[in-house]
N, C-alpha and C positions, 0 to 999 in steps of 0.2 A: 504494500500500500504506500510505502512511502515515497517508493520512484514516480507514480501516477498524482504525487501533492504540488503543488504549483508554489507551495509555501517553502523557502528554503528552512525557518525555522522548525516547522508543520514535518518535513521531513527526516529530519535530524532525530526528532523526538520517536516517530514510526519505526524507523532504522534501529534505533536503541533498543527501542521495545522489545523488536525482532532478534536485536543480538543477547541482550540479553538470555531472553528467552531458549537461542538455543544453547548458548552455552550453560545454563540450566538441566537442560536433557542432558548433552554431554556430561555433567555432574551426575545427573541421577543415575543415567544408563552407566557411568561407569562404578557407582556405588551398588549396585544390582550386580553386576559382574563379580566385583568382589565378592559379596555374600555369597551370591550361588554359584560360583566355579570353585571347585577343590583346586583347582588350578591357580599359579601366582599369576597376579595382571602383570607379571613382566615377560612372563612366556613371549615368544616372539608372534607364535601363534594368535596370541589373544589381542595384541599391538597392533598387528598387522594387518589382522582383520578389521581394530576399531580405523585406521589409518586410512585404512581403501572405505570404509565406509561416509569417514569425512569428507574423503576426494570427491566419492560421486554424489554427496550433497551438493560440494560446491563446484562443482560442474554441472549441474543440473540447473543450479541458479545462476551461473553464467550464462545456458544458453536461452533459459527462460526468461 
């Protein structure tokens, strides 16, 4: 929403929202990792999966 605000200030605020928000998930979803994997979140396995997962967010919001 905040690319579509005509308001540069109006934008700034949406955008924030936005990042906020996902760096949020990122928190939660890597606190959920922890609890239910036996597995260490340093495995390379578990990285590398969250790592390609971030990619193709922010590629997806590139092309969108």
């Amino acid at each position: 929403m905040g690319d579509f605000v005509y308001s540069p200030f109006r934008s700034v605020i949406f955008l924030a929202i936005v990042t906020g928000a996902f760096f949020q998930a990122i928190f939660v979803i890597l606190k959920w990792i922890r609890d239910k994997s036996e597995q260490k979140l340093s495995r390379f396995a578990v990285v590398s999966r969250f790592a390609v997962g971030i990619l193709v967010v922010y590629l997806i919001n590139i092309f969108v």
